[in-house]
KOLSE-112370 format. One record per residue: x, y, z of N, C-alpha, C in turn. Coordinates in pm, whole numbers, padded with zeros to 5 digits, always signed. Example, Ala and Ser with C-alpha at 12.3 -4.5 7.8 and 13.67 -1.06 7.14 Angstrom:
# KOLSE-112370
+01319-00569+00780+01230-00450+00780+01320-00330+00780+01285-00225+00708+01367-00106+00714+01290+00003+00787
END
This chain:
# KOLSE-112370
+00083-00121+00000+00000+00000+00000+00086+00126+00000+00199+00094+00079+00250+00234+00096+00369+00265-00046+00389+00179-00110+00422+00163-00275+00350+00246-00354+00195+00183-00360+00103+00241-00437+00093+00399-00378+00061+00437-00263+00057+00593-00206+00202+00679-00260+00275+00582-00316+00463+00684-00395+00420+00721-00484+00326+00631-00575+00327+00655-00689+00226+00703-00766+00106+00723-00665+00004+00754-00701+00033+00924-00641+00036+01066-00762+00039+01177-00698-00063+01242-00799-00140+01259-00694-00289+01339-00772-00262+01484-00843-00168+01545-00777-00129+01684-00837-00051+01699-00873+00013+01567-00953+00111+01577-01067+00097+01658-01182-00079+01612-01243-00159+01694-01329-00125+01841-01334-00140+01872-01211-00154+01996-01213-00052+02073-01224+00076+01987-01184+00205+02087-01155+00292+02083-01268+00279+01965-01369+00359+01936-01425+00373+02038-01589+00459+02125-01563+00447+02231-01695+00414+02180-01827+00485+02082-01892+00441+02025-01980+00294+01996-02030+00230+01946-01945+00052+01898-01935-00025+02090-01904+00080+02172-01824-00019+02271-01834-00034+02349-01978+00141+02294-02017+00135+02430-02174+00009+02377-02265+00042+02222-02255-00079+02145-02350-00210+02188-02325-00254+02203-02179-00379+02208-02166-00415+02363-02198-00344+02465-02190-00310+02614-02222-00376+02613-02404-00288+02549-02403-00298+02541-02605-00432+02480-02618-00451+02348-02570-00582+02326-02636-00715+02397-02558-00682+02452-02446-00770+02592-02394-00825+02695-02509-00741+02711-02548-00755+02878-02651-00779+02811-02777-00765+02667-02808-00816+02631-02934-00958+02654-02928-00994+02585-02836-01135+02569-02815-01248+02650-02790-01201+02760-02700-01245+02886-02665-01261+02972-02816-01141+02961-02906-01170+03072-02991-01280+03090-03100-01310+03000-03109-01454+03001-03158-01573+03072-03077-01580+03039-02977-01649+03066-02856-01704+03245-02863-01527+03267-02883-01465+03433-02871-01513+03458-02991-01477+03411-03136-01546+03482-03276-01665+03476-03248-01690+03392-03171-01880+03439-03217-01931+03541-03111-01889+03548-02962-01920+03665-02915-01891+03797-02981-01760+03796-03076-01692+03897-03113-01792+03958-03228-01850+03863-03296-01986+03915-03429-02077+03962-03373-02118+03917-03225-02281+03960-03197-02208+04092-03129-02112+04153-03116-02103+04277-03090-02052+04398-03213-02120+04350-03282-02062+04412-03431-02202+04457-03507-02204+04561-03602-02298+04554-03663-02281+04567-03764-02379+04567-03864-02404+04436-03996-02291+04555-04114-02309+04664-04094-02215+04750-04202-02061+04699-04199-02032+04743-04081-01865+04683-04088-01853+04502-04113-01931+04431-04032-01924+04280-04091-01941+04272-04223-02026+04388-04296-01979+04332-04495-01900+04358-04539-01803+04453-04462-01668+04429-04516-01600+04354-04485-01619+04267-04400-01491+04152-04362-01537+04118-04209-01554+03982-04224-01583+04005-04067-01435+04006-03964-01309+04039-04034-01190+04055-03969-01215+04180-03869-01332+04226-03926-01373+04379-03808-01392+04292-03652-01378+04223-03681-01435+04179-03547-01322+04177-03423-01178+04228-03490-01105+04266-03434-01052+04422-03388-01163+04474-03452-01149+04677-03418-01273+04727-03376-01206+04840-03331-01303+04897-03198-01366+04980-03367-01515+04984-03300-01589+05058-03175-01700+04902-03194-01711+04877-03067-01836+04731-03058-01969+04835-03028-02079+04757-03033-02194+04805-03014-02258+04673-02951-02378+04741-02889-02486+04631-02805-02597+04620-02852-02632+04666-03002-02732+04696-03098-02788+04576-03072-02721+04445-03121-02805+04315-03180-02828+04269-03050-02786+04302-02948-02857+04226-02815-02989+04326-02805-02982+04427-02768-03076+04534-02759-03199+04503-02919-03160+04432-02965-03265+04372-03087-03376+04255-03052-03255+04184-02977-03320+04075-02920-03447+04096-02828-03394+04170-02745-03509+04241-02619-03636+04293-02708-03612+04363-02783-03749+04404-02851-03787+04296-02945-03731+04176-02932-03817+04089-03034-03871+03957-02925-04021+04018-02960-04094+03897-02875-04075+03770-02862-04076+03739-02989-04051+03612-03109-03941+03517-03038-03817+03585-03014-03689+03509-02957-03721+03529-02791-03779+03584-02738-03811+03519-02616-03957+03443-02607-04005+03382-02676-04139+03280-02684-04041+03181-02679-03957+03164-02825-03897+03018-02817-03795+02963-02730-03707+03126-02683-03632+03057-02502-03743+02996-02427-03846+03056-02390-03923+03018-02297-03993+02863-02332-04024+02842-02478-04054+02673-02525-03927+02602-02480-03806+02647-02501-03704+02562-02509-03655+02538-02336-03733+02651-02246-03731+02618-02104-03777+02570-02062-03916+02553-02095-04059+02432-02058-03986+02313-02125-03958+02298-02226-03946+02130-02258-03779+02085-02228-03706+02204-02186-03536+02093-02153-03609+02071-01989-03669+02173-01930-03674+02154-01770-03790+02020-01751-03855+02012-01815-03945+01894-01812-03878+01760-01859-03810+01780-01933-03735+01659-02001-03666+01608-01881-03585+01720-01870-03490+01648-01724-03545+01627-01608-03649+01668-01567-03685+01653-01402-03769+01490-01460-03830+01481-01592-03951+01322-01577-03784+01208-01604-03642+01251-01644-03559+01150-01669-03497+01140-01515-03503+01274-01408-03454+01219-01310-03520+01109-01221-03666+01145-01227-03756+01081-01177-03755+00921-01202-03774+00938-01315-03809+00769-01359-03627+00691-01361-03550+00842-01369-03395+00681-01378-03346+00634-01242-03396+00799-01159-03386+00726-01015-03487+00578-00962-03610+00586-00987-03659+00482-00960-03659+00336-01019-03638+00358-01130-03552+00263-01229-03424+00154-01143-03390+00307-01134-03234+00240-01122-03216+00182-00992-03282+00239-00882-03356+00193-00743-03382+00035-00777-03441+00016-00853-03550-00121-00849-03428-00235-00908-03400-00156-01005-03253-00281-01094-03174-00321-00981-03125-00204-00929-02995-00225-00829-03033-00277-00649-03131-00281-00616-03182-00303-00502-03281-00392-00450-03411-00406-00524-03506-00524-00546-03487-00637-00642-03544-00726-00601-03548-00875-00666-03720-00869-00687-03741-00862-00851-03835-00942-00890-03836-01040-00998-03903-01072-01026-03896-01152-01229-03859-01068-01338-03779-01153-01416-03696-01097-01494-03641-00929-01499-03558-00956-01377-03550-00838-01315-03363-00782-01438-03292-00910-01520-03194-00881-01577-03222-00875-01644-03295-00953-01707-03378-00962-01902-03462-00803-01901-03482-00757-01818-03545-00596-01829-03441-00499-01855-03326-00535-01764-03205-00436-01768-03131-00448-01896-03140-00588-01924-03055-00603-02080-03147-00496-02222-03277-00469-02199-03340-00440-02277-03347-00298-02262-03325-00261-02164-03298-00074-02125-03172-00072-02204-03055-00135-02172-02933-00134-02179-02892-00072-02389-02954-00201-02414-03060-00246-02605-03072-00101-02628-03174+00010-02587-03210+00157-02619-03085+00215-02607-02959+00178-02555-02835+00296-02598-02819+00261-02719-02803+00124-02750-02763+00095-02888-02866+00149-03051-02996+00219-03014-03082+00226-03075-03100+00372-03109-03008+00405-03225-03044+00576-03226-03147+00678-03304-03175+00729-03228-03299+00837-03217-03365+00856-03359-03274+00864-03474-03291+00901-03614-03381+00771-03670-03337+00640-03596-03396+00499-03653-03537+00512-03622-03597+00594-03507-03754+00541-03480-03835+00665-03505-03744+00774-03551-03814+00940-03596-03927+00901-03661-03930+00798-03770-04078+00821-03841-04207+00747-03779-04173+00638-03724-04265+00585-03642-04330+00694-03543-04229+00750-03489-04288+00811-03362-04393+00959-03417-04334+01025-03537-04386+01075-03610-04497+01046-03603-04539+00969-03697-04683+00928-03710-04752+00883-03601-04675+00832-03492-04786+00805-03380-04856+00965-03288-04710+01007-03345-04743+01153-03221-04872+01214-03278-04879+01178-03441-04989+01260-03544-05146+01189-03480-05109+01049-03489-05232+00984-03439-05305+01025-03338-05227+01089-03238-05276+01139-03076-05294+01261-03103-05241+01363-03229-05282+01511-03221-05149+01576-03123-05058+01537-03084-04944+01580-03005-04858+01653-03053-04866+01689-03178-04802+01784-03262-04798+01952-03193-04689+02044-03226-04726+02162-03162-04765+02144-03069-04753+02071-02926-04756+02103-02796-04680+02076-02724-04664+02150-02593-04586+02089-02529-04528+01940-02472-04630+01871-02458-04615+01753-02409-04568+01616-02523-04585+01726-02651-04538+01625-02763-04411+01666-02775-04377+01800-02700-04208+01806-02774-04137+01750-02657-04211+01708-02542-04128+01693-02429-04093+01539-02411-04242+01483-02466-04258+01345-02458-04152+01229-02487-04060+01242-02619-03940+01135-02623-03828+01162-02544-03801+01272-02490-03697+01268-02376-03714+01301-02260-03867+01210-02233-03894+01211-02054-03806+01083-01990-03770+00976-02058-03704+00872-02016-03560+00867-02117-03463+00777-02037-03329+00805-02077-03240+00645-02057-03201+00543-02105-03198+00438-02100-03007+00470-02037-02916+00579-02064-02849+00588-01993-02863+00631-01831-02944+00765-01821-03003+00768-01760-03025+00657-01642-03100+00568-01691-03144+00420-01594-03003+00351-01586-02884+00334-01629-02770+00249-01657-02697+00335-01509-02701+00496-01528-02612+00552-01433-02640+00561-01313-02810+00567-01294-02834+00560-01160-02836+00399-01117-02828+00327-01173-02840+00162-01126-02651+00129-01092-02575+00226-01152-02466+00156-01099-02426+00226-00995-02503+00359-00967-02459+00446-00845-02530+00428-00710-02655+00326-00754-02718+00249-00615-02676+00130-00580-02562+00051-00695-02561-00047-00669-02367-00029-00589-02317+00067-00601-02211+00102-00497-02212+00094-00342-02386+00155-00344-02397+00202-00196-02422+00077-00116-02334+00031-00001-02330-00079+00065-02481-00102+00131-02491-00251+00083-02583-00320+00079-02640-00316+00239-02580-00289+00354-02590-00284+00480-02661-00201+00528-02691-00060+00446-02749+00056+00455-02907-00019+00479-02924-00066+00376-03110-00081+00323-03134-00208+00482-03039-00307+00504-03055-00395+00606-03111-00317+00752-03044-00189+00761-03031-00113+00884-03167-00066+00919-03196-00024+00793-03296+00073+00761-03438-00056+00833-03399-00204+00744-03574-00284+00703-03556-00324+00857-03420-00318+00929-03435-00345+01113-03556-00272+01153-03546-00095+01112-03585-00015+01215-03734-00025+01106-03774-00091+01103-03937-00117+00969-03937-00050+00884-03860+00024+00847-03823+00120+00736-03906+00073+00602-03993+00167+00525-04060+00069+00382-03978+00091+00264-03967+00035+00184-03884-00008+00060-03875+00219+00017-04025+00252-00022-04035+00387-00035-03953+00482+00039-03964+00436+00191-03917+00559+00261-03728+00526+00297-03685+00410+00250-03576+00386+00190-03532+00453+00103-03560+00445-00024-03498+00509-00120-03528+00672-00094-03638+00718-00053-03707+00867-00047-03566+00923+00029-03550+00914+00156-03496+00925+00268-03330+00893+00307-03307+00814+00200-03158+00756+00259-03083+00731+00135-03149+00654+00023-03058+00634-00084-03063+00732-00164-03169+00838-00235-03174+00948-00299-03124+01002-00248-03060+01100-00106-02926+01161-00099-02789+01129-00118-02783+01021-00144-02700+00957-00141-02626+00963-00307-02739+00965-00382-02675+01014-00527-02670+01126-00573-02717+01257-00547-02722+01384-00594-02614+01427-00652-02486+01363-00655-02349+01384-00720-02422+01334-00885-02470+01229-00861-02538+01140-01008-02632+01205-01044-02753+01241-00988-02836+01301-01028-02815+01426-01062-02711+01517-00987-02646+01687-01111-02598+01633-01240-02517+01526-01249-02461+01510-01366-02576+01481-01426-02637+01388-01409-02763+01334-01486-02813+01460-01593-02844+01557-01441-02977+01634-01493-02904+01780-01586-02797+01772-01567-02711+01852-01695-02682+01832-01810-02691+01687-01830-02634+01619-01960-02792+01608-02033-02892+01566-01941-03043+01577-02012-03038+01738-02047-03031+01839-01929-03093+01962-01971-02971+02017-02097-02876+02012-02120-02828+02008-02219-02865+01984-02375-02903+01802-02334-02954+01772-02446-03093+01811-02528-03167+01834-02399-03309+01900-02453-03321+02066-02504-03225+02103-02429-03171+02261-02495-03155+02264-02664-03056+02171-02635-02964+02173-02853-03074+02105-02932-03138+02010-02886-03219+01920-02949-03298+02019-03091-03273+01990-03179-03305+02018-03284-03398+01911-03402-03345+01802-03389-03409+01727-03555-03567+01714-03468-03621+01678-03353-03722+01656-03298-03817+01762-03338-03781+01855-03263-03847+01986-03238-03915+02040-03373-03801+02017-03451-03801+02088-03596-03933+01985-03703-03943+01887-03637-04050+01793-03707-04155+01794-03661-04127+01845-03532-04282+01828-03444-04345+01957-03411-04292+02076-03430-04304+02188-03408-04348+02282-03572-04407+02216-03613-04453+02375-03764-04519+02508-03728-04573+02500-03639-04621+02676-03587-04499+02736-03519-04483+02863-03605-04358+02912-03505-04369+02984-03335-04501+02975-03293-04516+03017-03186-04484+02904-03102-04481+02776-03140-04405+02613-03077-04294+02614-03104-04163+02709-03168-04069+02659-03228-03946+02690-03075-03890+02566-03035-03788+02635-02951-03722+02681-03028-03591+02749-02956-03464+02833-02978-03410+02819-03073-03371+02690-03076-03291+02645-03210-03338+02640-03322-03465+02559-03293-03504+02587-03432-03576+02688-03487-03577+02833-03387-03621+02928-03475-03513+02998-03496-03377+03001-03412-03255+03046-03479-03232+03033-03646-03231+02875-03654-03213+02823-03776-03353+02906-03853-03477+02888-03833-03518+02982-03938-03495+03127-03937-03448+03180-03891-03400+03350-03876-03322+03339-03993-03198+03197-03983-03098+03215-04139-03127+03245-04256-03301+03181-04301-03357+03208-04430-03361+03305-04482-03406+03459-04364-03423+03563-04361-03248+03636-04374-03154+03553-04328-03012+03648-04300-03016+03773-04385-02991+03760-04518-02972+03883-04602-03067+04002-04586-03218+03941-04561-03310+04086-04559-03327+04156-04437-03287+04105-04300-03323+04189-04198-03200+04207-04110-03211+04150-04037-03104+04214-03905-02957+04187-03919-02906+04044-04017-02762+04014-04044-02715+03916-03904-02590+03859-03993-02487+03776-03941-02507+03838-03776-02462+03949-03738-02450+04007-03579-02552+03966-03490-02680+03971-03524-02805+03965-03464-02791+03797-03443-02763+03729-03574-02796+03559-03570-02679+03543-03447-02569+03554-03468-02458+03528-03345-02486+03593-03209-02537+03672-03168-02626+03751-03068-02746+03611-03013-02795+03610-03084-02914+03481-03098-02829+03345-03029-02748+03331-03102-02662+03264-03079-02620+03192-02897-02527+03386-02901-02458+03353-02736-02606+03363-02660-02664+03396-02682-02781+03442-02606-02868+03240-02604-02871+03194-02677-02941+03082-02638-02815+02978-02574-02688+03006-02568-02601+02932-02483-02594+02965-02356-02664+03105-02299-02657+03181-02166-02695+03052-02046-02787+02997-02074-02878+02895-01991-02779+02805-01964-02705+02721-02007-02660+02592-02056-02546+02599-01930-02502+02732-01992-02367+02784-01849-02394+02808-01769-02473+02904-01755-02552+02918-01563-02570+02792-01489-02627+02691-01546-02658+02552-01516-02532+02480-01472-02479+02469-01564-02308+02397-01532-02249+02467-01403-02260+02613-01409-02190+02692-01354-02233+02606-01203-02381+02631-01161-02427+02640-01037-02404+02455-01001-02402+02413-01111-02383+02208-01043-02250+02206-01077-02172+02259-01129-02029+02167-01161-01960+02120-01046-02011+02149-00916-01950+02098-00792-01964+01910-00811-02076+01906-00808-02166+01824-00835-02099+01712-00949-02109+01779-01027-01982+01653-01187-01889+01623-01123-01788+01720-01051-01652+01684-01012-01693+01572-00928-01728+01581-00804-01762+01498-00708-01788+01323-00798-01913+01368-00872-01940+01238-00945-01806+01184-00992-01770+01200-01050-01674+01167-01169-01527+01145-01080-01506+01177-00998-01364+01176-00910-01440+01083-00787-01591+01021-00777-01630+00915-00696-01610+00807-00756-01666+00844-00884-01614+00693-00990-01509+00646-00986-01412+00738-00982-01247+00682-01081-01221+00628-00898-01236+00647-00812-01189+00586-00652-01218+00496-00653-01341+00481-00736-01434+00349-00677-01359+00255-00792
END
């Protein structure tokens, strides 16, 4: 043990110049995109037709944000695209916690042949069952509403995979302690094992609210009234229009402005990822 404690130095990472210049460099690779596109939505559309190299000389302006505010239109579809990522993620925390509760903790019938078949839906991607679901959503009239754009990513088959291996860590001695003091299966998990993952469940519910944010091919099929259209996909129709109204500045404005959410979110859980993810690699 005391071998392994020589050689194991956690803040090697951090100290070691080499790994920082690398991580330096591929820092500013990554970011600079990030930076051109903040750098357009502070520009307006005269100097961007000459080159958008303007995007390196003064004088910036706050025009195309101040555009945004007066356009109703782009705050309807933030607000669709807030109803259906926040719904998406709270019905995937719900059901993967209890899911994953039942896989990792109860014994019933074909309690593995169920898990193998959750497991089956990672392998099964989204584009393969678009037209089916299409037409069923048509059958029910679920088109243009909320509950139809929210409906295929209320459940999450990773989702169910991550919380079943993060209940199935927690020593089995816990739930014994608990069924001593008559504890019910419910007020088990309610009470003792659901705090117990909230490291899993931030990550969870970032990687859903993420995904329901960008989500585009869905939305864009199920959504034809533009008063249903989230963010994205009324960004993308603003492009049709690029040349006749507001320009390149306004769309990149549009832009940072529908990434604002995504970061606040990360910002306020990233405690939360670290924890997860540095519980894993221990374990």
């Amino acid at each position: 043990m005391a071998a392994n404690n020589k050689t194991y130095k956690p803040d090697a990472l951090t100290t070691n110049p080499t790994l920082l210049w690398i991580a330096g460099v591929l820092s500013v690779v990554m970011m600079a995109p990030v930076a051109w596109l903040v750098g357009l939505s502070i520009k307006n559309n005269q100097e961007l037709m000459l080159g958008t190299d303007s995007v390196f000389r003064l004088p910036y302006t706050a025009v195309n944000y101040l555009n945004i505010l007066q356009t109703s239109r782009v705050f309807g579809w933030f607000f669709n695209s807030l109803v259906v990522a926040s719904g998406q993620t709270l019905g995937v925390l719900v059901l993967s916690s209890l899911a994953g509760y039942a896989f990792a903790r109860l014994e019933f019938p074909f309690r593995r042949t169920l898990f193998v078949i959750v497991l089956f839906g990672l392998a099964v991607p989204e584009q393969a069952v678009i037209i089916a679901r299409h037409q069923m959503f048509n059958w029910f009239g679920l088109h243009n509403t909320y509950l139809g754009l929210m409906l295929p990513g209320l459940s999450s088959a990773f989702g169910v995979f991550l919380m079943t291996q993060f209940f199935r860590a927690i020593p089995k001695e816990i739930d014994e302690a608990a069924l001593l003091d008559n504890a019910s299966q419910f007020r088990i998990f309610w009470k003792i094992m659901l705090p117990l993952t909230l490291p899993a469940q931030a990550t969870l519910g970032i990687f859903t609210f993420l995904h329901g944010w960008n989500d585009y091919w869905w939305p864009l099929i199920s959504a034809t009234k533009k008063d249903m259209f989230t963010l994205t996909v009324g960004i993308a129709s603003s492009q049709t229009n690029f040349a006749q109204s507001e320009g390149l500045g306004f769309l990149a404005s549009q832009a940072v402005f529908a990434s604002l959410p995504v970061l606040v979110v990360y910002l306020i859980f990233q405690r939360h990822i670290v924890t997860a993810v540095s519980g894993g690699a221990v374990k």
